[in-house]
N, C-alpha and C positions, 0 to 999 in steps of 0.2 A: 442507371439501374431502374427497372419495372417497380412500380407496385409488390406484383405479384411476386419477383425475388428476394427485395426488402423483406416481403412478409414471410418467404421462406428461410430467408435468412435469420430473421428473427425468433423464428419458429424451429429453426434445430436445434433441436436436443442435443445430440453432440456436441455441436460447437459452444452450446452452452455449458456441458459438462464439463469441454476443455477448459473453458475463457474460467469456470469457478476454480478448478484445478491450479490451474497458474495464480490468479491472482491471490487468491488464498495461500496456496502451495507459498508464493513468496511472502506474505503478510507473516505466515507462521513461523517460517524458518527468519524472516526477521527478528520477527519479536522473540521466540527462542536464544538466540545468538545474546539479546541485549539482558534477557529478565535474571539473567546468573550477576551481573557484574553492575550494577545501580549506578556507582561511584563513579566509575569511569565514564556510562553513559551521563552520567550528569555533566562531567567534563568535558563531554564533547558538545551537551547541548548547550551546555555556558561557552565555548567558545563561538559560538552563532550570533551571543550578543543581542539575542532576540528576546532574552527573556533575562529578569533580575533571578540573580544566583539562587535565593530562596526558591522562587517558581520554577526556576530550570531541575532543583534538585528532584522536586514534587512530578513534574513533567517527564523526568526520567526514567522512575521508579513507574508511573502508572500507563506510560506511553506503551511499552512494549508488553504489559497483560493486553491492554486492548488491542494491538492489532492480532497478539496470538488469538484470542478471544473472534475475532472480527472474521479472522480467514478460517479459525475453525469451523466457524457458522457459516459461510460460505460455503467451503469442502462437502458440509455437510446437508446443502440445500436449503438451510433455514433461514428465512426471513432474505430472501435474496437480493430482491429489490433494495431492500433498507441498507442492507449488508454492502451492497456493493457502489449505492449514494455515499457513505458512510466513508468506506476506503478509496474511492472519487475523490471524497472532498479533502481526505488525508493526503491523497496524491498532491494535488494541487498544491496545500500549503506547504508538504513538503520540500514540492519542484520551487516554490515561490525563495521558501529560506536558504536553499542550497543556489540558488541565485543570487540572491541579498549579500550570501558570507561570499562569494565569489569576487562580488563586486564591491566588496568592503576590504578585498583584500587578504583576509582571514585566513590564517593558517591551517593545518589539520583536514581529514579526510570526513567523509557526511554524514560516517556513524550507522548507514543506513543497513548495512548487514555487520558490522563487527564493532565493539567498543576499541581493537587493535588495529584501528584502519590507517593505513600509512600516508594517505591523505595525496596517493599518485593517481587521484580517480581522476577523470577525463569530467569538466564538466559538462560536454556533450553527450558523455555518453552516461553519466547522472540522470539529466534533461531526457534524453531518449531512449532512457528506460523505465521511467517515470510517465512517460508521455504513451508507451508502450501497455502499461498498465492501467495507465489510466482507458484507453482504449477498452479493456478490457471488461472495465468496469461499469463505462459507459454503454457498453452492447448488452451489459446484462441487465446493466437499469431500464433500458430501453427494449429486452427481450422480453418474449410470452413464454408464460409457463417455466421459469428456468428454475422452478425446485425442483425436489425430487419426485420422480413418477408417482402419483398415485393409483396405477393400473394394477390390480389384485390377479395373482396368477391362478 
């Protein structure tokens, strides 16, 4: 790839409107799904074993404000760069634990859209939807200009 397409690539506004759309779009409907039911998400983050019961509960409760929080500010062009370092770096640990419970064995499904998750997720396709987003993430960290227009009609 040129230069010159890199930086057009970089430089569309569409494809940045899309990539905040998704990424967002899913942050929010995640964190939605989880911020009603505390309890249950807490159970699902206590069976990951990644964290002591006390911390998993605390983790549970505040994990799914911030990503609602995280993709709304995305959705909504603010602070983008940051917004989308932010939910990168959530990807990452995410994909990292849902790797760790996989290979530890661990019962139960990753919690990642439902406290009801019947735990027949595919961890490939965990992995490569995470890896998907992260994508996502990383083109807008790495985009110009991907807030909202500031062009006065």
């Amino acid at each position: 790839m040129t230069r010159q397409a890199l930086a057009g690539l970089l430089g569309d506004r569409r494809l940045q409107f899309l990539a905040r759309l998704i990424l967002g779009g899913v942050f929010i409907y995640a964190g939605l799904t989880k911020i009603g039911s505390p309890a249950e998400f807490a159970r699902i983050v206590a069976n990951y074993g990644l964290l002591p019961e006390s911390l998993a509960v605390y983790f549970a409760f505040v994990l799914p404000w911030i990503e609602t929080a995280l993709g709304f500010l995305l959705v909504i062009g603010l602070g983008v760069r940051k917004t989308a370092l932010a939910l990168s770096l959530l990807l990452v640990v995410f994909a990292g634990a849902v790797l760790i419970k996989f290979l530890s064995g661990a019962a139960g499904g990753c919690g990642c859209f439902s406290v009801k998750s019947s735990g027949s997720e595919s961890l490939f396709l965990i992995i490569g939807r995470d890896l998907g987003l992260l994508a996502c993430g990383v083109y807008l960290f790495f985009s110009r200009s991907s807030g909202p227009s500031r062009r006065t009609v």
